[in-house]
C-alpha positions as CSV (number, residue, x, y, z in Angstrom):
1,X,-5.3,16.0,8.5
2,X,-4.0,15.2,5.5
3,X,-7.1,14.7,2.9
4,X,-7.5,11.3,1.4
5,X,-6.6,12.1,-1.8
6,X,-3.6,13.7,-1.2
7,X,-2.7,10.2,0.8
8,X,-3.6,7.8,-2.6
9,X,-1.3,10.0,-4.8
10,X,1.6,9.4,-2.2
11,X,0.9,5.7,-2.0
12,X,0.8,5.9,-5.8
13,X,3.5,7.5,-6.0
14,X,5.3,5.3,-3.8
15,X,4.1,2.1,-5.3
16,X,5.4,3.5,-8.6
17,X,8.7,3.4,-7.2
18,X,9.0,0.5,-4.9
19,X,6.3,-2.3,-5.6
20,X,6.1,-5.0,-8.6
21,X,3.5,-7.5,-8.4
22,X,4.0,-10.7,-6.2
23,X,2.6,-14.0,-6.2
24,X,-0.9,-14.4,-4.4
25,X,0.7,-16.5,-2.2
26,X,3.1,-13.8,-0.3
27,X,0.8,-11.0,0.0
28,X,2.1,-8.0,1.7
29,X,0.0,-6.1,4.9
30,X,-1.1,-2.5,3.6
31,X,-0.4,-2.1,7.7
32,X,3.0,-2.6,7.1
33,X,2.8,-0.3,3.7
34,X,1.2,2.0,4.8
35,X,4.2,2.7,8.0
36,X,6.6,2.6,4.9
37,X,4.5,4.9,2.4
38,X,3.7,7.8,5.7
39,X,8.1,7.3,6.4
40,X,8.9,8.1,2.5
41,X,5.9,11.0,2.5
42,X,7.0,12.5,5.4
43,X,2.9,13.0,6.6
44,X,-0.2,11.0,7.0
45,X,-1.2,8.2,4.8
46,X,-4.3,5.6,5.9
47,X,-4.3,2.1,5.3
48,X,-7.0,2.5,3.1
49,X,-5.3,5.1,1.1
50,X,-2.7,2.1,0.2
51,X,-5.2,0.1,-0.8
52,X,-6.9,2.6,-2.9
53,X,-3.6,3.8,-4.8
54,X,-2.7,-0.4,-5.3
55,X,-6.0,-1.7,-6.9
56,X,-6.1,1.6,-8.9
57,X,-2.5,0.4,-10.2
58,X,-3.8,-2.8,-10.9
59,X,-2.6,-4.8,-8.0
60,X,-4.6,-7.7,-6.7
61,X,-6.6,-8.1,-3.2
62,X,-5.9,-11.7,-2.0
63,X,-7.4,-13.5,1.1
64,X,-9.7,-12.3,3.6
65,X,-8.8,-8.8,5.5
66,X,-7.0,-9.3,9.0
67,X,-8.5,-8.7,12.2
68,X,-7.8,-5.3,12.2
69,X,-9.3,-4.7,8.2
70,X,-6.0,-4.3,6.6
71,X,-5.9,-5.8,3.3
72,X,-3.7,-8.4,1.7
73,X,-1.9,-7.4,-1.6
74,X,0.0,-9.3,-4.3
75,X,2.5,-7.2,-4.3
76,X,6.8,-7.3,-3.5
77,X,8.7,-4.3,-2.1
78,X,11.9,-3.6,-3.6
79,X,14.7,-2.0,-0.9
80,X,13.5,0.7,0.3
81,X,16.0,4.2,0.7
């Protein structure tokens, strides 16, 4: 497994690349980032690593977690290569 630190640098690094901050209002899933960040890494990378590596870069938690305990983020994904 790939140790959870290792997993919030690669989100970082990720979200250094392809995020900018979004309005509140069209949050994105870290579910769905977290498929995107683990595709570009090429290993491992938790939801909660996403999360982790986006507050730490200053982007905001909006609305109440889904069923599932993803969070919400106020954040935009440019196109991703």
């Amino acid at each position: 497994m790939v140790p959870f630190e290792e997993q919030v640098a690669a989100a970082g690094r990720w979200l250094a690349v392809h995020a900018s901050p979004a309005s509140a209002s069209q949050p994105d899933s870290s579910y769905r980032l977290k498929h995107l960040v683990q595709a570009w890494a090429g290993h491992y990378v938790s939801s909660a690593a996403v999360v982790a590596a986006a507050t730490a870069a200053g982007y905001a938690i909006v609305g109440l977690p889904t069923r599932a305990g993803n969070a919400w983020l106020a954040l935009a994904v440019s196109k991703v290569r």
